[in-house]
Residue frames relative to the residue before (quaternion, step in Angstrom):
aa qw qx qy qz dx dy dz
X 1.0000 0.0000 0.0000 0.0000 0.00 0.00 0.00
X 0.0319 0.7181 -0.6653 -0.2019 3.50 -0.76 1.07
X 0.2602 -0.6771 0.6111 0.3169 3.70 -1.40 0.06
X 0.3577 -0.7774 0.5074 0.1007 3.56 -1.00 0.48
X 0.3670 -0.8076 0.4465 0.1172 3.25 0.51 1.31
X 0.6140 -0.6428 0.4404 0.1260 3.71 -1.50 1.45
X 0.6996 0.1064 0.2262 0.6694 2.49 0.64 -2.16
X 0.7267 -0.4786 0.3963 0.2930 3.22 -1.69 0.37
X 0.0237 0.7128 -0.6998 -0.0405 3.54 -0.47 0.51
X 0.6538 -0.5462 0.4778 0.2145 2.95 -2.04 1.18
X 0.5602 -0.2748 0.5521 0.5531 3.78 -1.37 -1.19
X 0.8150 0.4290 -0.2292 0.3150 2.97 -0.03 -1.80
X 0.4299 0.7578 -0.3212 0.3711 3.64 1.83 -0.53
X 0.7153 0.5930 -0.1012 0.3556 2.78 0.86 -1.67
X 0.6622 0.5500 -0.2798 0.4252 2.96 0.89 -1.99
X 0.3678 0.7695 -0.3811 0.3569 3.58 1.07 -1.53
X 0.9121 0.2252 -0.0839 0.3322 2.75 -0.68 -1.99
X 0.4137 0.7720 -0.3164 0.3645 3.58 1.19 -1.05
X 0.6899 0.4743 -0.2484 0.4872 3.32 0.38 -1.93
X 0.8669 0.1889 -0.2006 0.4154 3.92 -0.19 -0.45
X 0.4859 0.5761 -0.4964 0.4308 3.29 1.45 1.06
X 0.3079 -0.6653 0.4944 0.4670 3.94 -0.78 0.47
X 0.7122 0.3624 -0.4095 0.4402 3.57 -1.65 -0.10
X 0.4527 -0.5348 0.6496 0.2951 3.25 -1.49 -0.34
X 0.0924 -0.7478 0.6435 -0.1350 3.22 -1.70 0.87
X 0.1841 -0.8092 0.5485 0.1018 3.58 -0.57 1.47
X 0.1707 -0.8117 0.5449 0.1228 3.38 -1.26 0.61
X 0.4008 -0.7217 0.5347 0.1805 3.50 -0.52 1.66
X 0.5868 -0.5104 0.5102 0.3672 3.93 0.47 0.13
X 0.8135 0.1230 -0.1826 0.5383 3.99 1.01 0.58
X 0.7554 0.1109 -0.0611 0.6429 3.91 1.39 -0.20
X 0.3733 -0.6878 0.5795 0.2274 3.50 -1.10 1.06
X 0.1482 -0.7919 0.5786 0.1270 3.73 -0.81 0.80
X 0.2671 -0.6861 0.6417 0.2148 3.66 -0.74 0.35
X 0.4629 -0.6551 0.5873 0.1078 3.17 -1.59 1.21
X 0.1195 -0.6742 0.7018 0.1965 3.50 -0.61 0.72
X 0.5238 -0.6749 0.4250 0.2991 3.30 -1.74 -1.01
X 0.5947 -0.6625 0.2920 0.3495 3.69 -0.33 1.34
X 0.7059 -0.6201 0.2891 0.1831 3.48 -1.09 -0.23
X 0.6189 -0.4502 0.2611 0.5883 3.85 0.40 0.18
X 0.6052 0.5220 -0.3371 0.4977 3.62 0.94 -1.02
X 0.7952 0.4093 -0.2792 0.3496 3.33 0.40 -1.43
X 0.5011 0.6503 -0.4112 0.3961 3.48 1.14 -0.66
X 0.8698 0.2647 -0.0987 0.4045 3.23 0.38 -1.27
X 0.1679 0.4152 -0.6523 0.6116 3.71 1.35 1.05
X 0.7545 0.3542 -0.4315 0.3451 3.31 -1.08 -1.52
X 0.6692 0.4777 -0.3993 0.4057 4.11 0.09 -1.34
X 0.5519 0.6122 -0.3515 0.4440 3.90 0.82 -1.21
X 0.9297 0.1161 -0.2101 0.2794 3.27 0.31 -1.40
X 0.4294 0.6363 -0.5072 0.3918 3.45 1.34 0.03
X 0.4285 0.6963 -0.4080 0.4064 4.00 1.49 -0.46
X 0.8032 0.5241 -0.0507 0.2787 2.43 0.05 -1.94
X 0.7319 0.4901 -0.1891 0.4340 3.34 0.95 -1.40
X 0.6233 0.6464 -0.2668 0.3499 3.32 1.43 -1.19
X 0.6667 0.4975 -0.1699 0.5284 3.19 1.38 -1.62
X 0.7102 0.5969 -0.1450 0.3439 3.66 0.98 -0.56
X 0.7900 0.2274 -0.0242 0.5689 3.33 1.65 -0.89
X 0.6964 -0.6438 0.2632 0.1772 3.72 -1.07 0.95
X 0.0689 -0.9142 0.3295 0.2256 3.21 0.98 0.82
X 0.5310 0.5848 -0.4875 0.3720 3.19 1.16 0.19
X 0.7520 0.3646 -0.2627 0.4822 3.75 1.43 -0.34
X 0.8411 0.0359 -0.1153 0.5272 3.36 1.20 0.01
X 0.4003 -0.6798 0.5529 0.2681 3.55 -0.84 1.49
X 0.1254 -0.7764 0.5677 0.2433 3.81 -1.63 0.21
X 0.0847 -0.8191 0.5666 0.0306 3.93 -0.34 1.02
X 0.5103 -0.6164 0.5991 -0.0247 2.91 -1.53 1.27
X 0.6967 -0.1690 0.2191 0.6619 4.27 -0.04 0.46
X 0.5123 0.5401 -0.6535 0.1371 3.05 -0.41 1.00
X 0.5900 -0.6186 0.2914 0.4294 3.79 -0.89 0.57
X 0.2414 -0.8208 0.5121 0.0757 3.17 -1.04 0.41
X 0.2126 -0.8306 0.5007 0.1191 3.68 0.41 1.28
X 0.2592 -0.8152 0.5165 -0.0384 3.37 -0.35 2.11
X 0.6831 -0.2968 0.5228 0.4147 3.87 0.59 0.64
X 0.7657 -0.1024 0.2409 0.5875 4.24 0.05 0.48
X 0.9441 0.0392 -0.1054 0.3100 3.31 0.36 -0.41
X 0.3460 -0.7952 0.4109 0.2813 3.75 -0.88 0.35
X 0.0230 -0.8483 0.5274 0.0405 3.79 -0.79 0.59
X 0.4262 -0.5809 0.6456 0.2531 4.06 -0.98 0.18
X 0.0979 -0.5617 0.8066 0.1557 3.88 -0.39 0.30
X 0.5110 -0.4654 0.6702 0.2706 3.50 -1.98 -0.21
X 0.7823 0.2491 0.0671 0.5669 3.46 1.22 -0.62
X 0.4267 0.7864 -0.4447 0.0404 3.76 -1.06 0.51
X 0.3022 -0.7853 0.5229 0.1364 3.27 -0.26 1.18
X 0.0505 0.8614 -0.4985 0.0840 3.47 -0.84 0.86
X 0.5014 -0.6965 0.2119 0.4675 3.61 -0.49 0.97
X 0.4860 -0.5219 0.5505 0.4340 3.98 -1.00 -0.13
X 0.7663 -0.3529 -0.5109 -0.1650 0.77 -2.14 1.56
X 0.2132 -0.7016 0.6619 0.1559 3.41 -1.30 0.74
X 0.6315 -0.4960 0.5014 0.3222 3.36 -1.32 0.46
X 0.3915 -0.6785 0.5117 0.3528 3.34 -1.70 0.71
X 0.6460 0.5247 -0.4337 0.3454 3.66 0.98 0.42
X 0.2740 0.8141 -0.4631 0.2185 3.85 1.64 0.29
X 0.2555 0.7573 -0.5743 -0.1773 3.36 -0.55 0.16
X 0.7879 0.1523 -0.3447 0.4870 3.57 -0.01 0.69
X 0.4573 -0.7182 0.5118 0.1142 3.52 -1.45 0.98
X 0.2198 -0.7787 0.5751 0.1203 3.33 -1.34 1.17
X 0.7622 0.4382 -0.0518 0.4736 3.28 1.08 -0.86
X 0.0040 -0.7977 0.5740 -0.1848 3.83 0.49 0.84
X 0.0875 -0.6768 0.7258 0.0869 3.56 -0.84 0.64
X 0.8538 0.1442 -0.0408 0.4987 4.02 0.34 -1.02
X 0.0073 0.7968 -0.6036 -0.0263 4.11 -0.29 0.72
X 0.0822 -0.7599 0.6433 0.0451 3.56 -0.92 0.99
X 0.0366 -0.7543 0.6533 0.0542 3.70 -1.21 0.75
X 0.3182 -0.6909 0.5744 0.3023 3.57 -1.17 0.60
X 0.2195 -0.7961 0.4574 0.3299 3.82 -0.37 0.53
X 0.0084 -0.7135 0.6886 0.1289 3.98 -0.62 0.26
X 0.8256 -0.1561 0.2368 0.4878 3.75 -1.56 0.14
X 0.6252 0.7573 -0.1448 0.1211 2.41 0.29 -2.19
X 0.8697 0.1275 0.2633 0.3975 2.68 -0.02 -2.20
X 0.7051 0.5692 -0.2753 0.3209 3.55 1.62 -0.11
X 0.4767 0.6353 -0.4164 0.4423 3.17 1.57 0.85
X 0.4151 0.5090 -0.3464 0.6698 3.62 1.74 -0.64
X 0.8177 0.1238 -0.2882 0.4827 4.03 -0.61 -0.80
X 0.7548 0.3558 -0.4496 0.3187 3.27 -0.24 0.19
X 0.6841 0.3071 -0.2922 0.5936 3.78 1.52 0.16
X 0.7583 0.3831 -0.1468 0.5067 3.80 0.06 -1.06
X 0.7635 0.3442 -0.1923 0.5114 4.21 0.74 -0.50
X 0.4705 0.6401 -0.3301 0.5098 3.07 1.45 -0.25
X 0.8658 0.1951 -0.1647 0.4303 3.22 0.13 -1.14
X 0.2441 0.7654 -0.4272 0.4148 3.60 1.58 0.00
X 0.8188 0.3760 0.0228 0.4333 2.77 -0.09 -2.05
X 0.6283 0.5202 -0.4407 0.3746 3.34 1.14 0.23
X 0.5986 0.5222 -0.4055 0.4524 3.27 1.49 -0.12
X 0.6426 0.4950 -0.3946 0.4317 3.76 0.78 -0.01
X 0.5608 -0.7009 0.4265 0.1109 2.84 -0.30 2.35
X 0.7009 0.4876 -0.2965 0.4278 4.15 0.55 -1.04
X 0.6447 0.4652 -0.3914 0.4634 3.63 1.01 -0.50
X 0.1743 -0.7536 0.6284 0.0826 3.12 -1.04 1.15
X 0.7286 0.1902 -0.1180 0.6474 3.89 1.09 -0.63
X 0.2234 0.7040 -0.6657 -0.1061 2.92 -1.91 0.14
X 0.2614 -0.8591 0.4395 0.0208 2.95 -0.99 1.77
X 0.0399 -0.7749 0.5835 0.2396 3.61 -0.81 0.79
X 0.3730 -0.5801 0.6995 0.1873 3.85 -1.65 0.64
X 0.2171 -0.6620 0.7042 0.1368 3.11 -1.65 0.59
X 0.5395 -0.6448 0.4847 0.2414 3.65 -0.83 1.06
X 0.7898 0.4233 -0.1205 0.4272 3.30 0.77 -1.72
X 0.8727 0.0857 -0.1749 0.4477 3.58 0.77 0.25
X 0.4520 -0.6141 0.3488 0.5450 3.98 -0.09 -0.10
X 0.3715 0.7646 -0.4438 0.2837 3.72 -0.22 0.55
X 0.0099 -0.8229 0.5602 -0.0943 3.83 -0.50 0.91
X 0.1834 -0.8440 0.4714 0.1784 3.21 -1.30 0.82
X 0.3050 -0.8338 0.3781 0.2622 3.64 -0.03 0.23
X 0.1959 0.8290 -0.4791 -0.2118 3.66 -0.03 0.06
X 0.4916 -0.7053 0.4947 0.1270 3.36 -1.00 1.12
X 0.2919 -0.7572 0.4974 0.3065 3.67 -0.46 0.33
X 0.0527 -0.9099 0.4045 0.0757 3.64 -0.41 0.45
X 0.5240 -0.3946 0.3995 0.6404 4.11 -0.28 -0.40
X 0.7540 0.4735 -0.2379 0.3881 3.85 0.53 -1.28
X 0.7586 -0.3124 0.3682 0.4375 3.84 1.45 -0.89
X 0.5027 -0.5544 0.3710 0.5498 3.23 -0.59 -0.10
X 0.4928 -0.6142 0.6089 0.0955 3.19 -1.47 1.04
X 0.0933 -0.7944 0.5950 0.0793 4.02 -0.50 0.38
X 0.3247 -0.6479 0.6879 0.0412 3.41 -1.53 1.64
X 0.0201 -0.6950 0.6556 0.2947 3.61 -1.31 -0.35
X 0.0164 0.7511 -0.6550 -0.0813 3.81 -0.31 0.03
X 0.1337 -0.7407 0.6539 -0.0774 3.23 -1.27 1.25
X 0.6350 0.0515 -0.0640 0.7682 3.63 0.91 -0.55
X 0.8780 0.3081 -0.3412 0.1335 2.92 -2.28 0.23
X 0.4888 -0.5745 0.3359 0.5641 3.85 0.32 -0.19
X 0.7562 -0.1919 0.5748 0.2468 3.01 -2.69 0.98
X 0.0025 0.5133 -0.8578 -0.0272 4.50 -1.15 0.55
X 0.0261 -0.6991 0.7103 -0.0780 3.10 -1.35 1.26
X 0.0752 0.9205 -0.3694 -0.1031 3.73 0.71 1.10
X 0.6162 0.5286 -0.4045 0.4209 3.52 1.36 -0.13
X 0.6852 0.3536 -0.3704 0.5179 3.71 1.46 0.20
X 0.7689 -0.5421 0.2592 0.2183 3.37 1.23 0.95
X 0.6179 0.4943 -0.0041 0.6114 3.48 1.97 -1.04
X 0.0980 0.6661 -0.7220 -0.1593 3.18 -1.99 0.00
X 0.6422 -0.5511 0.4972 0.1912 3.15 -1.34 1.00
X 0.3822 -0.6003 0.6847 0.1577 4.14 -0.82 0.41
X 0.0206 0.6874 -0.6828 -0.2467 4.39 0.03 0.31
X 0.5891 0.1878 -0.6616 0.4242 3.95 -0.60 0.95
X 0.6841 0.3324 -0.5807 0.2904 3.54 -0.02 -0.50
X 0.4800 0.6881 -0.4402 0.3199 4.12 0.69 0.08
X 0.7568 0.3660 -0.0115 0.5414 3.07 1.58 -1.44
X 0.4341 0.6683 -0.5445 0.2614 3.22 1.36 0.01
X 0.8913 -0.0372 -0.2865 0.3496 3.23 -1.37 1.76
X 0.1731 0.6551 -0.5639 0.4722 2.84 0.94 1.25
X 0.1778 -0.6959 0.6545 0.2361 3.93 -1.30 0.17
X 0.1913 0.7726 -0.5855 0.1540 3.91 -0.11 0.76
């Protein structure tokens, strides 16, 4: 369900209303979108890497969240994934300060991240990567922040180099039990 907004509504509008809505719901800065839920594949990417990352990074230097919202400059979004610096309170609900943002892409949903979140998220100065996953095959894209933009990796075999979180990623241990 998307709603199309009358009148202009703020962030902080949103957030407002959001908070005493169930589910979650992203807001492009002109229509409220409701989040459904991703697919077995995607579940388990996302499960893989919240693992992975957890067991991998310092938690004293960097916090790792799972859906949480992400206030995009005008707009609000859920990555699938987000690595933020330590520590954030257990009462945060919505992130300013991302350093690493991971999305799984499905049909669905990979024309919004890969055109409209993209360039969002390019205005949040703290994000230094953003990675999209493809469900349907093993294959990952990295984007690097640069002076020029985001810079694009592909990785197909070997592991995700995540150097501003210190780590790299293994891309079967992302997909482990996945069927691609």
């Amino acid at each position: 369900m998307n709603i199309v907004l009358r009148e202009l509504w703020t962030v902080p509008r949103f957030l407002a209303w959001e908070d005493g809505q169930e589910g979650k719901h992203e807001f492009d800065g002109t229509r409220i979108i409701e989040m459904t839920g991703g697919s077995r594949a995607h579940q388990r990417i996302v499960a893989n890497l919240l693992r992975l990352l957890e067991d991998s990074l310092d938690p004293v230097r960097f916090d790792v969240v799972q859906e949480m919202r992400v206030n995009a400059s005008g707009t609000i979004r859920y990555p699938d994934i987000s690595v933020v610096t330590a520590p954030i309170t257990e009462d945060t609900k919505t992130l300013h300060d991302a350093v690493v943002l991971f999305e799984v892409l499905s049909e669905d949903t990979a024309e919004i991240e890969l055109g409209p979140k993209l360039a969002e998220y390019a205005r949040l100065q703290s994000i230094r990567r953003y990675v999209t996953i493809d469900q349907r095959q093993m294959g990952v894209t990295s984007r690097e922040r640069t002076q020029s933009g985001w810079t694009p990796t592909e990785v197909t075999s070997g592991s995700l180099e995540l150097p501003e979180l210190g780590t790299s990623l293994p891309l079967p241990a992302i997909y482990r039990r996945v069927r691609v």
